[in-house]
MARLODREN-742787 format. One record per residue (C-alpha): y negated, z, x negated. Coordinates in steps of 0.05 Angstrom, whole numbers, always signed. Layout:
BEGIN
     py     pz     px
      Y      Z      X
...
END
This chain:
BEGIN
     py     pz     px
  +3367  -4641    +33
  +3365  -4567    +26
  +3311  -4525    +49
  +3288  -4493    -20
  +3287  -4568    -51
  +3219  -4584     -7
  +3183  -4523    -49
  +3150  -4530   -113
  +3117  -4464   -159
  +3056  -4514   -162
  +3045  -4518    -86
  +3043  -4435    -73
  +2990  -4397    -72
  +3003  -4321    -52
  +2940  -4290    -61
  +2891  -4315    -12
  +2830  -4288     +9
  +2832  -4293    +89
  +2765  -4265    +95
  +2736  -4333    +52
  +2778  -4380    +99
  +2779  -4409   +163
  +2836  -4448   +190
  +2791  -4517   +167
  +2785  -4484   +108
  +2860  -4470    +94
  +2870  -4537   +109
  +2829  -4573    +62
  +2873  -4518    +12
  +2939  -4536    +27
  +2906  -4610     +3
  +2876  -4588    -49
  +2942  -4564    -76
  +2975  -4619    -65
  +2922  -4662   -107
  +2918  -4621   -161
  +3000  -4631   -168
  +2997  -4703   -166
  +3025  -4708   -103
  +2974  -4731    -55
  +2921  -4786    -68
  +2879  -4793     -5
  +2866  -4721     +8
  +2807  -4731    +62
  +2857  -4787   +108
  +2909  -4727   +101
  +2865  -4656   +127
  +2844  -4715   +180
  +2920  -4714   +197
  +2925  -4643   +194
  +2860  -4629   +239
  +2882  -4692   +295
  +2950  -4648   +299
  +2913  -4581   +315
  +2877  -4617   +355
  +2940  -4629   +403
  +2957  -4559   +396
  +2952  -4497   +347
  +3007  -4495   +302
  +3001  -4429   +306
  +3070  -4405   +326
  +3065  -4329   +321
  +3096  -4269   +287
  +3032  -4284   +242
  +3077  -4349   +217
  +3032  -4420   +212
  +3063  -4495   +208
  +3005  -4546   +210
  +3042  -4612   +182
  +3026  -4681   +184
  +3053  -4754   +163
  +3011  -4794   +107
  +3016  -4858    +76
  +2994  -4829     +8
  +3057  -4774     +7
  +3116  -4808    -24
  +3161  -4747     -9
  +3160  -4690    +33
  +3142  -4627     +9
  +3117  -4555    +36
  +3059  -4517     +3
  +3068  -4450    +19
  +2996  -4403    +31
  +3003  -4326    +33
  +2939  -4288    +60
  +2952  -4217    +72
  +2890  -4199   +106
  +2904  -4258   +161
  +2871  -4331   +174
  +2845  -4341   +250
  +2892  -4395   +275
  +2890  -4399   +347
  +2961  -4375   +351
  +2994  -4375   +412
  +3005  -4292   +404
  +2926  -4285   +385
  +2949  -4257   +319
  +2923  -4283   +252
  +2975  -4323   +201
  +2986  -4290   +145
  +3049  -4342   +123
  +3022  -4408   +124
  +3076  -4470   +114
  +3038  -4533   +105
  +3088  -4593   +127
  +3072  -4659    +73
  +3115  -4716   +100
  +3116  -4785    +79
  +3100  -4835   +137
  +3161  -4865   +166
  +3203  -4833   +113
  +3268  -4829   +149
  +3301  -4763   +184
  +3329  -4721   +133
  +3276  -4667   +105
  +3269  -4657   +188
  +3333  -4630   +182
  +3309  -4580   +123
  +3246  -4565   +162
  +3290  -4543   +220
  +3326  -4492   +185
  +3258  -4475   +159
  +3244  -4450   +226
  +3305  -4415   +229
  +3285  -4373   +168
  +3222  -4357   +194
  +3247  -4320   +255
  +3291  -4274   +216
  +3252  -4203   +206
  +3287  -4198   +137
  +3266  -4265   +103
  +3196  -4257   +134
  +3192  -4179   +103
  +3216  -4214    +35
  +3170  -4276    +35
  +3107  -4209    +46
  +3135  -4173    -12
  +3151  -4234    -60
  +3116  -4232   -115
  +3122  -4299   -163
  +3140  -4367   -131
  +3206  -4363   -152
  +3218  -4307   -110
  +3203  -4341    -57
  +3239  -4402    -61
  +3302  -4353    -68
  +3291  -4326     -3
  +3303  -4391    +24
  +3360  -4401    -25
  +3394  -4341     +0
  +3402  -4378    +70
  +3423  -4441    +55
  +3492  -4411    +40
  +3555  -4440    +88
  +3559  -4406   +156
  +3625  -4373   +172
  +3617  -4400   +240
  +3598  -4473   +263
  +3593  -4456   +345
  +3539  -4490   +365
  +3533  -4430   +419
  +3510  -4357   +405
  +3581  -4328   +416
  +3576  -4243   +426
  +3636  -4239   +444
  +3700  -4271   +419
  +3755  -4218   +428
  +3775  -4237   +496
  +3771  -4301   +540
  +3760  -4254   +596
  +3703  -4208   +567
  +3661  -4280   +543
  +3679  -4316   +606
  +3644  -4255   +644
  +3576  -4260   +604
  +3521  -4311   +627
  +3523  -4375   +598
  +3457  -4410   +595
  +3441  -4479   +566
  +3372  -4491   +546
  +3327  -4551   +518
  +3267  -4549   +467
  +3219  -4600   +454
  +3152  -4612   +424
  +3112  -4682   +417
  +3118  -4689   +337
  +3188  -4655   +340
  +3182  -4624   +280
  +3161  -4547   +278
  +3156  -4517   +349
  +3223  -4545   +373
  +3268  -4511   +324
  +3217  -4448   +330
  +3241  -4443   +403
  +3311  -4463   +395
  +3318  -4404   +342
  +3284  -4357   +389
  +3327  -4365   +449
  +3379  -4350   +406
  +3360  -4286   +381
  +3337  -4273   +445
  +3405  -4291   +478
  +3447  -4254   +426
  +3404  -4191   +431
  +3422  -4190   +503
  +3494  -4200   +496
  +3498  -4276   +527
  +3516  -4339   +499
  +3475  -4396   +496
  +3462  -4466   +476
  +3406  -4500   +453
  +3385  -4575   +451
  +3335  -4598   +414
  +3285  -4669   +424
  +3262  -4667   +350
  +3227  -4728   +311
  +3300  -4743   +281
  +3329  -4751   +355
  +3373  -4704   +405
  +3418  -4655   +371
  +3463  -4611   +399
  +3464  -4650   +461
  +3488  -4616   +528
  +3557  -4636   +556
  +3570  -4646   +623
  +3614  -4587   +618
  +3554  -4540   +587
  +3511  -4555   +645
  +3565  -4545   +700
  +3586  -4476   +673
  +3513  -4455   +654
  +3486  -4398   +699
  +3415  -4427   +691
  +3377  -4480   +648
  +3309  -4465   +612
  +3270  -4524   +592
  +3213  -4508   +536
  +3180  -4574   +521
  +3113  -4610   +519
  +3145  -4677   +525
  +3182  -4714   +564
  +3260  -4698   +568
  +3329  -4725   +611
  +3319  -4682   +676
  +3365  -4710   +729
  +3426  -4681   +691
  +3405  -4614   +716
  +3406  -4631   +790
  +3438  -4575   +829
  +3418  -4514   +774
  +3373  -4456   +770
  +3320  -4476   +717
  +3254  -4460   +686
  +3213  -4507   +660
  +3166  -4485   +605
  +3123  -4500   +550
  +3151  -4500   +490
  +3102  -4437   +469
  +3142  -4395   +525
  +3199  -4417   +487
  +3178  -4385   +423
  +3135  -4326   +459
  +3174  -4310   +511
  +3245  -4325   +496
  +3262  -4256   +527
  +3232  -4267   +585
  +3259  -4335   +596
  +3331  -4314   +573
  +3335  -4261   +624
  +3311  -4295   +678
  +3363  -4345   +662
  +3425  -4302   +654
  +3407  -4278   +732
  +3394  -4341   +757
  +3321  -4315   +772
  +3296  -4393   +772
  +3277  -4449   +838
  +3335  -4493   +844
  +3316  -4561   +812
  +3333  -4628   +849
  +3329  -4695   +826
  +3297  -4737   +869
  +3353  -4787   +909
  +3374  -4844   +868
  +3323  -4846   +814
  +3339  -4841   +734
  +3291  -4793   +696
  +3215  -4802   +706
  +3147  -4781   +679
  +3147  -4742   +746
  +3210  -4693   +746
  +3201  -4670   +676
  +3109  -4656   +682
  +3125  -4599   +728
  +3072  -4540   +705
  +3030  -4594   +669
  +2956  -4600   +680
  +2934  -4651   +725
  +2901  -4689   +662
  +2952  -4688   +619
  +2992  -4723   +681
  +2944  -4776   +676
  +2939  -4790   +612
  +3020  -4796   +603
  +3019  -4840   +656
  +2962  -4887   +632
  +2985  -4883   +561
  +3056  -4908   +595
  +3022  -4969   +616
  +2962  -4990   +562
  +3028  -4988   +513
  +3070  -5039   +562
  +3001  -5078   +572
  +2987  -5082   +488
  +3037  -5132   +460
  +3011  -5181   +517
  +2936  -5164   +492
  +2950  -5194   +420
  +2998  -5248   +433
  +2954  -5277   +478
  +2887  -5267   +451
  +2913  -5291   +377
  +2953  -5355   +412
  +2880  -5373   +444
  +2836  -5367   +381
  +2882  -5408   +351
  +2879  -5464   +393
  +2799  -5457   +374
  +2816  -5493   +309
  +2818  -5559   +338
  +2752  -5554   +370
  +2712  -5513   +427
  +2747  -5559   +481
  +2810  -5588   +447
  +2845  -5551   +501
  +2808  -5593   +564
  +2840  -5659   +579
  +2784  -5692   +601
  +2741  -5670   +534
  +2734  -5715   +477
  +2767  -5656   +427
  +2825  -5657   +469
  +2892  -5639   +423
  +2956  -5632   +452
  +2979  -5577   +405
  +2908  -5537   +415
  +2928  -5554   +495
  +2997  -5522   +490
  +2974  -5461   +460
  +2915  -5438   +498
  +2963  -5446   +561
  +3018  -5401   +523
  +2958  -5353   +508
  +2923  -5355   +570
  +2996  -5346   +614
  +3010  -5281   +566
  +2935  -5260   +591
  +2958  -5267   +662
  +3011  -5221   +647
  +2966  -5162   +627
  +2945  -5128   +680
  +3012  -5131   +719
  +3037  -5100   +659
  +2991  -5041   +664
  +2991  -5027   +730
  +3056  -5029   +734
  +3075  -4991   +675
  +3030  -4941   +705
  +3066  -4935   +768
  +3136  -4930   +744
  +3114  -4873   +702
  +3086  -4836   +762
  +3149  -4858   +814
  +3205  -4901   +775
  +3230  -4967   +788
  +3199  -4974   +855
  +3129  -4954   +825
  +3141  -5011   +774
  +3153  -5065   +837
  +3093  -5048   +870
  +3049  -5024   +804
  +3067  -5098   +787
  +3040  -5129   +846
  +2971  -5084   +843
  +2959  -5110   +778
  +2970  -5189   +809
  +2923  -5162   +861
  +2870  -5152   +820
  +2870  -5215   +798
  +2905  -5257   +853
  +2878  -5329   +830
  +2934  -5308   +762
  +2984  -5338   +818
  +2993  -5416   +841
  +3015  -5389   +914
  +2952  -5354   +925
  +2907  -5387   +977
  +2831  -5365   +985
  +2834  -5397  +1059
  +2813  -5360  +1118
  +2813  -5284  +1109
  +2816  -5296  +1035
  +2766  -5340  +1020
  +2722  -5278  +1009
  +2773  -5243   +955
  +2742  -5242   +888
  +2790  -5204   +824
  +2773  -5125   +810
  +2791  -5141   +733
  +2825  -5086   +688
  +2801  -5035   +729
  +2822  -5051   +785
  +2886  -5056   +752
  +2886  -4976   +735
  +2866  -4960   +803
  +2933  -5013   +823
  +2983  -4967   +779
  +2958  -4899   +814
  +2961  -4925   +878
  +3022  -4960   +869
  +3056  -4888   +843
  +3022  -4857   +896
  +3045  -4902   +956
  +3126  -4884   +931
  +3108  -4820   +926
  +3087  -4816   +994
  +3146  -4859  +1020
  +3192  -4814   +987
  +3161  -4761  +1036
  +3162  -4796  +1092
  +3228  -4830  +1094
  +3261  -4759  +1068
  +3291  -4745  +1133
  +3341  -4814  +1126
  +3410  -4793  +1122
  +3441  -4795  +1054
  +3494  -4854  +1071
  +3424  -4899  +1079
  +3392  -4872  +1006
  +3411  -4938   +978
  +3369  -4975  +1031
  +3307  -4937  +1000
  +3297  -4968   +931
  +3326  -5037   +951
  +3285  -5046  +1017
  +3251  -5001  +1043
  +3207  -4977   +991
  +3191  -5054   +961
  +3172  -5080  +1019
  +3128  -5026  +1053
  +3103  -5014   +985
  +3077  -5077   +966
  +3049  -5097  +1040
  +3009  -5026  +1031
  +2983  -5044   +961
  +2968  -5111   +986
  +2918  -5094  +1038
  +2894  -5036  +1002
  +2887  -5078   +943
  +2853  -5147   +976
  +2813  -5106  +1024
  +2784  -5043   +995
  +2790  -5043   +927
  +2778  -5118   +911
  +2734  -5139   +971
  +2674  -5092   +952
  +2679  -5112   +884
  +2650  -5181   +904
  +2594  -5145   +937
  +2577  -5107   +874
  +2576  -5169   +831
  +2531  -5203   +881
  +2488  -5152   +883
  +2482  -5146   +796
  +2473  -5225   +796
  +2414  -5214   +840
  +2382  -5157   +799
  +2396  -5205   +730
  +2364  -5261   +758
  +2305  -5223   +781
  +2285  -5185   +707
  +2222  -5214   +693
  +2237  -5263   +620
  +2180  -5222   +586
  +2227  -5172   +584
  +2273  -5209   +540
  +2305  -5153   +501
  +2316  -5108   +555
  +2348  -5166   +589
  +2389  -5185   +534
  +2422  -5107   +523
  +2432  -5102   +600
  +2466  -5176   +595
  +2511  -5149   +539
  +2530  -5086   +566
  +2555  -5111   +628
  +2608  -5141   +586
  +2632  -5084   +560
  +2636  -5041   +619
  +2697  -5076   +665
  +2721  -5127   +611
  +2737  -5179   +663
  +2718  -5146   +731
  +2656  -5156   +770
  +2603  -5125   +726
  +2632  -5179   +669
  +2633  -5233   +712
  +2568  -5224   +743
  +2535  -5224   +667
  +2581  -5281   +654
  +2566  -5328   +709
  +2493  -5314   +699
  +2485  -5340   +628
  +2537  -5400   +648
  +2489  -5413   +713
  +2435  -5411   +663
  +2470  -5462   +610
  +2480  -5501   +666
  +2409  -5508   +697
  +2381  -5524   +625
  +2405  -5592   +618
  +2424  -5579   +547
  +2372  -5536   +516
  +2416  -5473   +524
  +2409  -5402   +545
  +2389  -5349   +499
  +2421  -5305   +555
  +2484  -5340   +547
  +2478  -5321   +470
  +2475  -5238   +494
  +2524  -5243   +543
  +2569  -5283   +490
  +2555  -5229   +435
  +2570  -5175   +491
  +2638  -5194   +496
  +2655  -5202   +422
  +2625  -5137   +402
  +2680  -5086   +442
  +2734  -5113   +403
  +2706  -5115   +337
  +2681  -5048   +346
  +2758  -5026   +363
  +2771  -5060   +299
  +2722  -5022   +256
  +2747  -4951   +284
  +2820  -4966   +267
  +2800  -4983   +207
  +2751  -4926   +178
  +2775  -4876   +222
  +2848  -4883   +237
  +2860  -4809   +266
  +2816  -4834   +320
  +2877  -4874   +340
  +2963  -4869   +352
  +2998  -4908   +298
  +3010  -4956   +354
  +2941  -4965   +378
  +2913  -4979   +301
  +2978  -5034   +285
  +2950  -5071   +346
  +2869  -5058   +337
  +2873  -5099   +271
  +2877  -5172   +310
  +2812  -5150   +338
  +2785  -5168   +275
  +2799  -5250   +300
  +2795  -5231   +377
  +2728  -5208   +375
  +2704  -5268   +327
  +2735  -5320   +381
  +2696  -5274   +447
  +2761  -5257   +463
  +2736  -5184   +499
  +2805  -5166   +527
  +2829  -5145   +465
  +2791  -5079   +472
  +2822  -5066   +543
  +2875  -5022   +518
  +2831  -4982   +484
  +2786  -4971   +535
  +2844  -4967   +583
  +2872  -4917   +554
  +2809  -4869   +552
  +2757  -4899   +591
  +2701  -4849   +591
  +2705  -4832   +520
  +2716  -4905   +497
  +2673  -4951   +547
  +2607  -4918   +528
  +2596  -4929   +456
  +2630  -5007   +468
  +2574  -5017   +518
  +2510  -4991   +474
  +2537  -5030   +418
  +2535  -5092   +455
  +2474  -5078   +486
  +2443  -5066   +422
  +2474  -5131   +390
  +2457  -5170   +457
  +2379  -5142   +449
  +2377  -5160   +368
  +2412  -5229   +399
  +2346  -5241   +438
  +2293  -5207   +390
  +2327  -5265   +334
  +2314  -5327   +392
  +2385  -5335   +385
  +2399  -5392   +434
  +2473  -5415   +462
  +2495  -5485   +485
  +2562  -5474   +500
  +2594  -5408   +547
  +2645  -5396   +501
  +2674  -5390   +430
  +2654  -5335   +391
  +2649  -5351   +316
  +2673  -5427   +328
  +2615  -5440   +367
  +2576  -5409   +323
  +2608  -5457   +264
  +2601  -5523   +305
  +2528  -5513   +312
  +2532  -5490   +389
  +2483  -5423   +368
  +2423  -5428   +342
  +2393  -5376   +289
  +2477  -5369   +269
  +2459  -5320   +202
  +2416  -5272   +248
  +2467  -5278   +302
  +2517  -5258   +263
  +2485  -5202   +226
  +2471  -5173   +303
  +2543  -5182   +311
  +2564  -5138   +264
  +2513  -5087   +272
  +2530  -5080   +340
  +2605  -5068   +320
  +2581  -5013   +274
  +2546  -4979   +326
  +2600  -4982   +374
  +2654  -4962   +316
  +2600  -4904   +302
  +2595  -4882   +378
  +2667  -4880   +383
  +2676  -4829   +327
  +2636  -4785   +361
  +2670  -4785   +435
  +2737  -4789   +404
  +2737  -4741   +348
  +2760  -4677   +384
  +2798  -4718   +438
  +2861  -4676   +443
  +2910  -4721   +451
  +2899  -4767   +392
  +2968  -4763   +352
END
C-alpha cells in the first residue's frame, strides 16, 4: 500500500481556524470529516479512541507536526484526514510548539499490518524540511497528495544503515557505528518519527547508523549479532518494553521515545563517543520488565507489572466462574453429594470451575513477580498467591502454629507478587559476590528455596495472620449495628463485599449473613439478601462499563468483562477481581457504593434470603423473597457502579 493511497480530497481541510479550535476540538473535526465522506459511522466511540490515546501521551511529535490515530470497529479501511491550521492548534507537543500539520490516523480494528507500513514512511516524509515546506505552501488537495507521491519513488539505495561514506572501507570503518532501537506502545506514529530522526541526525554528523523499530506490525530491521558487536554505542528510545540482554557489555542510553524524536542529536553524539553507563544484564536471566523500565516512573513500574499479572490471572477468572454458573442449572446444590439435587454432571463441573478458581491468585501473584524479577519471581510469586489462600492446597495442615492462619484473598495476592519480585531482587544483591562458575546454582537453588521459605513466613505470619484479626474485629462491629438501622446495615453488609473480593472484609460480611441464615431455623436473613446482592453487583457493574463505555477498558479487559454479564447473575464476585486488580483505587470505590446502595434498596424492599448462595438461581427457585424488587436493586446498583467507574477511569492514563 502506498503512502498517497491512504489520502482522499474529501478528508482535507487546509484552511483551519486555530484560534476556533482546541485539540478536543480538532478532534471531533478530523470525525466529522470522516462522517461526512461516508467513512465512519460511530463518530462519538471513535474521538473516544482518539481522546483515550492522548490520554497515554500527546501525539504531539514536534516540528509543529500532529498524529493522533486510533483503531475503530466502524472504519472498514484505513485512511488519513489531513488538517492544516496556519495559525497553530495547542497540542501538548513534546517541543511546546503548536501543530500546524495535523495527520489524523483512521484504522480499521484488527485490520492486518500493511497501511502500518504506509504510515511509517508517512513519518519519514514528515521529517524532511522540503515535503513539510510543500505540504505549508500546497494549495488544493491534490497538491498535497503529490507531495507524498513524489516520495514514494524507488530508492537508489536499500542499506538499511545511513552510509556517509562509501568510497573507502577504511574511511567508513573509521566512523562510529551506532545501532539504535525505537519503540512506542501503539507502534504506529512515534516509532518511525524517531527511527527517521536518528537518521538525519546520524547522517548530518557523518556516522552510520541503524535503526530497529518495535512497531504494531512487529520488529523490522532487526539488529544482528554482528551490528551490536561492532556498534560503538546503543540508544534505546522506547516507552515499551524491548529485548535488552542482547546489549550486555555496550555503552547505551535508554530513552523515551520523545528523546528519540527531540533529541536525536543529542543522543547520536553521545553515542558515536561512547558518552553512555555500560549496560549489564543481570546473570542468567532472559529479558524482563526490570532491565528495559530503567528511567521510568515508579508508577508506571507498577502498573506494568500488575497489568503483567491481572492478564495471566483473566482467562482463569472466566473459565472458572462460567464452568460454576453452569453447574447452577441443575439446582442450587446439585453439586453437594449429600443434597437431594445432587447431579453428577452439575458435580463435575463446579469442581472443574472451582479448581480453575484455585488457580487465580497464584496466577497473579506470580505473574506479578516474574515481571518484576524473571523466572525466579514467577516460583516464588506463585507460592505468595497459594499463601494467600493456603486451604487452595490438600497438604496444608491448620495444626499447631497454623491453626490460627486464615486466607488474605486477592489482595493479599498483589501484596504476594511485589514481595515475591522484591525478595529476588534482594537475593540477587546479596548473593552477587558468588563466583561466576556457581551462577547456575542461583536460579536452580538458591533463589527457590530461600525465596519461597521468605515468602512463606512473611506470607503466613504478617500479611495473612493480621488479616484474621481484622475480620474478627468487622464481625464484631456487624453483629453489634443495632437492626433499626436496617439500611445502613444492609449498604455496610454489601460494601464489604466489594472491597477485598474474597479476603477478610468479604468474608467477615459473608460469614455474618450465613451465621445469620443459620440461627433462623429457616426464616432467612434479609442480611444474607445484602451481602448476596453485594457480591453480584461488582461484576455486573464491570459488565455495564465495558459495555457503554469501552475506552474505559484494553480490548483485552472488555472481551473478558462480557461473562460478567452471567458471573454477576450466579454471585460469582471474582469476576470483577481483574478489574479491580488491575487499578484498585480508581476501580474498588464506585464497585463498593454500588453495592452498598443495592444492598440498602435490598433491605428498604424486605428482601429476605434462605439460601447463602446463588445469585439469580436462587432468586428463580424461590430462595429470595420480594424477587422483582430485588432484582430491580440489582441492577440499579450495577448502574451506579458502571456510572462511578466512568468517572475515576475517564482520564486514567493508561487506558489503551
Amino acid at each position: 500500500m502506498q503512502l498517497s493511497e491512504l489520502f482522499n480530497p474529501q478528508l482535507m481541510q487546509l484552511d483551519v481556524d486555530g484560534s476556533q479550535y482546541d485539540k478536543n476540538g480538532a478532534l471531533e473535526l478530523i470525525a466529522d470529516l470522516l462522517v461526512e465522506a461516508g467513512k465512519l459511522d460511530d463518530k462519538a466511540g471513535y474521538v473516544q479512541a482518539l481522546q483515550a490515546r492522548e490520554e497515554q501521551s500527546t501525539t504531539g511529535v514536534g516540528d509543529e507536526i500532529a498524529i493522533p490515530h486510533a483503531q475503530h470497529e466502524s472504519i472498514e479501511e484505513p485512511m488519513i484526514v489531513f488538517l492544516r491550521a496556519n495559525e497553530g492548534i495547542e497540542w501538548d507537543s513534546f517541543d511546546q510548539k503548536p501543530a500546524k500539520l495535523i495527520f489524523g490516523i483512521a484504522a480499521p480494528k484488527g485490520g492486518g499490518s500493511a497501511h502500518l507500513d504506509a504510515l511509517a514512511k508517512l513519518s519519514s516524509v514528515l521529517m524532511n524540511e522540503e515535503a513539510k515546506a510543500a505540504l505549508m505552501q500546497a494549495s488544493t488537495p491534490e497538491e498535497v497528495i503529490a507531495v507524498f507521491q513524489q516520495r514514494e519513488q524507488p530508492e537508489e539505495t536499500t542499506s538499511d544503515a545511513v552510509n556517509v561514506s562509501e568510497d573507502a572501507d577504511e574511511v567508513a570503518e573509521e566512523k562510529p557505528f551506532i545501532v539504535a532501537v525505537t519503540a512506542c506502545p501503539t507502534g504506529i506514529a512515534h516509532t518511525f518519527m524517531a527511527e527517521e530522526k536518528l537518521k538525519q541526525a546520524a547522517a548530518k554528523a557523518g556516522y552510520e547508523i541503524k535503526v530497529e523499530t518495535n512497531g504494531q506490525n512487529g520488529v523490522n530491521n532487526k539488529l544482528t549479532k554482528a551490528d551490536i558487536e561492532r556498534a560503538t554505542a546503543v540508544i534505546v528510545a522506547a516507552d515499551k518494553q524491548v529485548a535488552m540482554t542482547r546489549f550486555d557489555g555496550k555503552p547505551l542510553l535508554n530513552r523515551k521515545v520523545a528523546d528519540g524524536i527531540n533529541k536525536a542529536d543529542e543522543l547520536v553524539q553521545k553515542a558515536a563517543q561512547a558518552d553512555a553507563s555500560t549496560y549489564h544484564a543481570k546473570a542468567g536471566e532472559q529479558t524482563s520488565a526490570d532491565e528495559s523500565s530503567e528511567g521510568e516512573s515508579l508508577g508506571r513500574r507498577f502498573y506494568k507489572h500488575l497489568m503483567n499479572g491481572v492478564s495471566h490471572m483473566l482467562p482463569f477468572v472466566v473459565a472458572g466462574g462460567i464452568l460454576i454458573a453452569l453447574s447452577f442449572s441443575w439446582g442450587l446444590y446439585a453439586a453437594d453429594v449429600t443434597h437431594e439435587q445432587y447431579n453428577e454432571i452439575a458435580h463435575v463441573l463446579n469442581n472443574i470451575g472451582g479448581m480453575a478458581f484455585a488457580m487465580m491468585l497464584p496466577m497473579l501473584a506470580g505473574f506479578i513477580g516474574q515481571s518484576i524479577a524473571d523466572r525466579p519471581g514467577l516460583v516464588v510469586g506463585f507460592m505468595g498467591g497459594i499463601f494467600a489462600n493456603p486451604g487452595i492446597l490438600g497438604a496444608f495442615s491448620q495444626e499447631g502454629v497454623m491453626e490460627n492462619i486464615e486466607p488474605s484473598g486477592f489482595l493479599g495476592a498483589l501484596v504476594a507478587g511485589f514481595l515475591a519480585g522484591g525478595i529476588i531482587l534482594a537475593l540477587r544483591k546479596a548473593f552477587a559476590w558468588m563466583p561466576k562458575s556457581l551462577e547456575g546454582m542461583k536460579p536452580i537453588f538458591i533463589f527457590p528455596v530461600l525465596g519461597v521459605l521468605f515468602i512463606g513466613v512473611l506470607m503466613l505470619f504478617v500479611v495473612n495472620a493480621p488479616m484474621a484479626w481484622v475480620m474478627n474485629g468487622i464481625m464484631n462491629f456487624l453483629s453489634n449495628i443495632p437492626r433499626e438501622y436496617s439500611i445502613i446495615l444492609g449498604f455496610v453488609v454489601a460494601a464489604m463485599m466489594s472491597i477485598d473480593m474474597g479476603g477478610p472484609i468479604n468474608k467477615a460480611a459473608y460469614v455474618t449473613g450465613t451465621a445469620l441464615i443459620t440461627a433462623s431455623n429457616g426464616a432467612g436473613s434479609d442480611v444474607m439478601a445484602a451481602v448476596m446482592i453485594g457480591g453480584m453487583v461488582p461484576p455486573l457493574a464491570i459488565a455495564f462499563s465495558a459495555t457503554v463505555n469501552k475506552h474505559l477498558w484494553t480490548e483485552q479487559e472488555r472481551n473478558g468483562a462480557y461473562v460478567n454479564y452471567v458471573m454477576g447473575a450466579a454471585f460469582i464476585t471474582e469476576g470483577a477481581i481483574p478489574y479491580a486488580a488491575s487499578n484498585p483505587l480508581r476501580v474498588i470505590p464506585p464497585l463498593a457504593i454500588g453495592s452498598g446502595v443495592a444492598g440498602a434498596l435490598s433491605m428498604f424492599f424486605g428482601s429476605v434470603s434462605q439460601v447463602p448462595h446463588g445469585g439469580i438461581f436462587a432468586i428463580l427457585a424461590g430462595g429470595v423473597s420480594n424477587p422483582v424488587m430485588y432484582l430491580l436493586a440489582w441492577l440499579i446498583g450495577g448502574a451506579i457502579g458502571a456510572l462511578g467507574l466512568y468517572f475515576t477511569l475517564r482520564n486514567h492514563d493508561a487506558v489503551k
